[in-house]
Every structure is written in structure tokens, then in C-alpha cells.
C-alpha positions as CSV (number, residue, x, y, z in Angstrom):
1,X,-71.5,-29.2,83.0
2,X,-74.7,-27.9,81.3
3,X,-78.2,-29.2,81.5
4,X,-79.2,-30.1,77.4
5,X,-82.9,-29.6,77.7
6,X,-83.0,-26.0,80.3
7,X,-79.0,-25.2,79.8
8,X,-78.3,-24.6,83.4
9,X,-75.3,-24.9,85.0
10,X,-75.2,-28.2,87.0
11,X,-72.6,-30.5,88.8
12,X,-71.0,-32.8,87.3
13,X,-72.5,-36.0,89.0
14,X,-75.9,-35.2,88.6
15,X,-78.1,-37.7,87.2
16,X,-81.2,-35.5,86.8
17,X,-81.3,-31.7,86.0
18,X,-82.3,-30.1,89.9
19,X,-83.7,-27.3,87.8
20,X,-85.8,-29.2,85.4
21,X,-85.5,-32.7,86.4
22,X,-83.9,-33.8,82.9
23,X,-82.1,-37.3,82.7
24,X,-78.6,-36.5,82.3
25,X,-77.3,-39.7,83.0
26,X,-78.4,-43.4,81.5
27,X,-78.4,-46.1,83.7
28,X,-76.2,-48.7,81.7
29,X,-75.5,-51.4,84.1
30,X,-73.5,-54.4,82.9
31,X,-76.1,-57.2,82.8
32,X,-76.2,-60.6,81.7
33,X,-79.9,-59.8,80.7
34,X,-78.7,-57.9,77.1
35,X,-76.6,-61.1,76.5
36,X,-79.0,-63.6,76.3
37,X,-81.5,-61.3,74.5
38,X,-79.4,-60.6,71.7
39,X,-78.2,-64.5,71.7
40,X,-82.3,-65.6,72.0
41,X,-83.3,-62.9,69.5
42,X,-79.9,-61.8,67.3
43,X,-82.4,-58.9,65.2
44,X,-83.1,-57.7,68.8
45,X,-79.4,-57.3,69.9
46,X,-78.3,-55.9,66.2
47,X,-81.1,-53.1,66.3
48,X,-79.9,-52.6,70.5
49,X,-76.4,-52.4,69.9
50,X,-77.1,-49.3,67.2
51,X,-79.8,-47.6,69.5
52,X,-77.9,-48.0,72.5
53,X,-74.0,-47.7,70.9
54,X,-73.6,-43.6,71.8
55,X,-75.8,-43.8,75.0
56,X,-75.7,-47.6,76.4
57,X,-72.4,-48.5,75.6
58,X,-72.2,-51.2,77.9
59,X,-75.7,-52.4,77.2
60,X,-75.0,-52.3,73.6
61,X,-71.8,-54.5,73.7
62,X,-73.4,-57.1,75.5
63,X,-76.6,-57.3,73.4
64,X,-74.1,-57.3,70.2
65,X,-72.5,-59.6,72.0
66,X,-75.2,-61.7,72.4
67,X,-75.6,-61.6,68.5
68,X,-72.8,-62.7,67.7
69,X,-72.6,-65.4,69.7
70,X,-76.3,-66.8,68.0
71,X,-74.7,-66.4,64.9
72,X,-71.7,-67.8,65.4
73,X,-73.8,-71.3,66.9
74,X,-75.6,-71.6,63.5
75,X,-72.6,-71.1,61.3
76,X,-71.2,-74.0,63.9
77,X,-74.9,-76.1,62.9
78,X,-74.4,-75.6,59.6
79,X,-71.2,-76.6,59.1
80,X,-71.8,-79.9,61.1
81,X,-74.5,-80.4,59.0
82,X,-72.6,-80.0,55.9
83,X,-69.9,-82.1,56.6
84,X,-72.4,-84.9,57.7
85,X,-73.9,-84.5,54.0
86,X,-70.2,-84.5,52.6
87,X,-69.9,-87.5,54.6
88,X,-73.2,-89.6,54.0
89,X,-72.1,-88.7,50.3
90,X,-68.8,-90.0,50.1
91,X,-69.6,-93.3,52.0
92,X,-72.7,-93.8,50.0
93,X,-70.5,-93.3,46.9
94,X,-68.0,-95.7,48.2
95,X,-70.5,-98.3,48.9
96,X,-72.2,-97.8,45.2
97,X,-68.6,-99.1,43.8
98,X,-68.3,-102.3,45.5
């Protein structure tokens, strides 16, 4: 393997270039933390997963993730509300004809 920033040779489970002290490696580490930011603030996890996609894929999943799972609670709040609306409707329609 080849450092990208000097181009020396280097081993293969080196994190930093011994040469020029380069971060080969990103530490993505398979936290709960990326979750709940992209569930807290789903714009946040959307914009992390396609930073971090190529370089944090683990990160990125979770923080998409995270999104998805914000989005998918407010699609579930709107459709309750909805169907309360429908409901509140129909009975106040029904009680308008007797």
C-alpha cells in the first residue's frame, strides 16, 4: 500500500503514514451516537450519510439510518392524524343527518 499524500510505500495496517504522519485510516466505529443524530436532526444524518458514504460507511449508515427512521415517525403522525380528521368528519356528518 502507498501513502496518498508523500506516496511511500507503507504496510498495509497502518493507520498513519510513519513517513509523513498522514491519516490513512478513518476511525468509523459503529455507534449508536450517528443514530439518534440523524433520527433528532434527519437534515443532519441526510447531509452525514453523503459526506461520510465513501469514507464512514458505517457511520453513514447509521446516521441514514437515523433519518429514516424520523421520517418514517412523521409519516406514522400524519397519517393518525389524517384518519382522526377522516373520522371526526364522517361522525360529524352522520350526526348532521339525524
Amino acid at each position: 500500500m502507498f501513502c496518498k499524500n508523500c506516496g511511500k510505500e507503507i504496510a498495509n495496517d497502518c493507520i498513519n503514514c510513519p513517513d509523513c504522519g498522514a491519516q490513512l485510516a478513518y476511525n468509523d466505529s459503529d455507534s449508536i451516537g450517528w443514530l439518534c443524530l440523524g433520527c433528532c436532526v434527519p437534515v443532519a444524518g441526510l447531509i452525514l450519510y453523503f459526506v461520510w458514504k465513501d469514507q464512514k460507511p458505517k457511520s453513514a449508515k447509521k446516521a441514514l439510518i437515523g433519518f429514516f427512521i424520523c421520517v418514517a415517525f412523521y409519516v406514522g403522525i400524519y397519517a393518525i392524524y389524517i384518519i382522526y380528521f377522516l373520522l371526526i368528519m364522517f361522525l360529524a356528518g352522520i350526526a348532521s343527518t339525524l
